[in-house]
Residue, then its C-alpha position, 0 to 999 in steps of 0.5 A: x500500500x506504500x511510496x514513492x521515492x521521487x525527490x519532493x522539494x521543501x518549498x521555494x528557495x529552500x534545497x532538497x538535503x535528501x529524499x524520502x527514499x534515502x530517509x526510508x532506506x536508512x530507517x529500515x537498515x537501523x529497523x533491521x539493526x536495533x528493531x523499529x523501537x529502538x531505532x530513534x529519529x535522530x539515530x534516522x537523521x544521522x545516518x541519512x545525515x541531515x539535522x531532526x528538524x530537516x527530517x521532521x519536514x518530511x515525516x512527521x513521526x517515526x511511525x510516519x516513515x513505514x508507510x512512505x508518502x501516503x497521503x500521495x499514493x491515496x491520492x493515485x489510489x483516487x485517481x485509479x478509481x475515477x478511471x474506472x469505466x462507470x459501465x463496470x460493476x461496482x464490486x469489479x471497479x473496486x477489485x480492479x482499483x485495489x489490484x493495481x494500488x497495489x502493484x509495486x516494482x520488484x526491486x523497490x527499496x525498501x522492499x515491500x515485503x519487508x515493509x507490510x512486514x514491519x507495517x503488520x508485525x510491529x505492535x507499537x505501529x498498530x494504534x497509528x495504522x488504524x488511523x492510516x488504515x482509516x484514511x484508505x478506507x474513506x478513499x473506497x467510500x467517497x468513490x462508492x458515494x460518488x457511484x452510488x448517489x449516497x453520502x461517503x458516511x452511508x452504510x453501504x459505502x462504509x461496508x464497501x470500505x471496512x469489507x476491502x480493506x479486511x480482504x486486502x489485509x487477509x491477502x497480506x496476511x498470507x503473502x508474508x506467510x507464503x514467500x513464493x506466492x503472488x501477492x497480486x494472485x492472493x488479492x485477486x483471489x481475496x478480493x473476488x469475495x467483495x462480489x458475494x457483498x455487492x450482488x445477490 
């Protein structure tokens, strides 16, 4: 569900020091020092060799750095769903829109397998995904409002959106499990049960 590792400016007149994905690699090689616990924001400043305040404006906390620049990968996510051929059903638009959020080079760092391992494993990071985890369900039910001439608070919306993110989680769940399996093939599977929930 992560980033991008594009360079981002700070504003007008002000340099880049660095990029979120230098910032990203060395927090997860400290991760897999010391643990996420014991691996400090100004242990990640110095090692990517910036000062805390510098790295404070690209995230604003430890729990922050996991999930890479989500707010710009929901953004994709919004933009993937208004793509969606109006025709499509809804239950197969949302499928499709999960399935391609979710597709990930193989050689991007860190990996993401490391990263929904640290993201799903870490107990201390799990009151913060809740909010995160929230934020990508909204995103599903302004689109199943949008679709459905109803309001993003309306239950079907919210049950579109609770159901896909439980069955995208079910499919990670497995994924990390099973390390030669395909993580798009365990979405699809999961994610074909949405059909049960939106058609008779």
């Amino acid at each position: 569900m992560i980033t991008s590792n594009n360079r981002k400016g700070l504003g007008p007149g002000r340099p880049v020091a660095t990029t979120h994905g230098e910032i990203e690699q060395a927090a997860f090689r400290l991760f897999a020092e010391r643990g996420f616990d014991g691996t400090t924001m100004a242990a990640v400043a110095q090692a990517v060799g910036v000062g805390r305040r510098t790295l404070f404006r690209y995230y604003e906390s430890k729990n922050d750095i996991p999930w890479g620049q989500f707010d710009r990968t929901l953004d994709n996510f919004r933009t993937i769903l208004d793509e969606m051929p109006e025709e499509l059903p809804l239950h197969q638009a949302v499928h499709r829109a999960v399935l391609r959020f979710n597709e990930f080079p193989p050689d991007a760092q860190p990996p993401h397998r490391e990263r929904m391992t640290l993201i799903l494993r870490t107990p201390t990071l799990q009151a913060h995904s809740v909010l995160r985890y929230g934020d990508w369900r909204a995103v599903i039910a302004e689109y199943v409002a949008r679709r459905q001439g109803l309001r993003p608070d309306d239950v079907m919306p919210q049950m579109v959106g609770h159901v896909s993110l439980a069955l995208a989680l079910t499919a990670y769940e497995r994924w990390l499990e099973q390390p030669a399996a395909s993580l798009q093939d365990l979405l699809d599977e999961c994610m074909r049960q949405l059909r049960d929930y939106l058609t008779d």
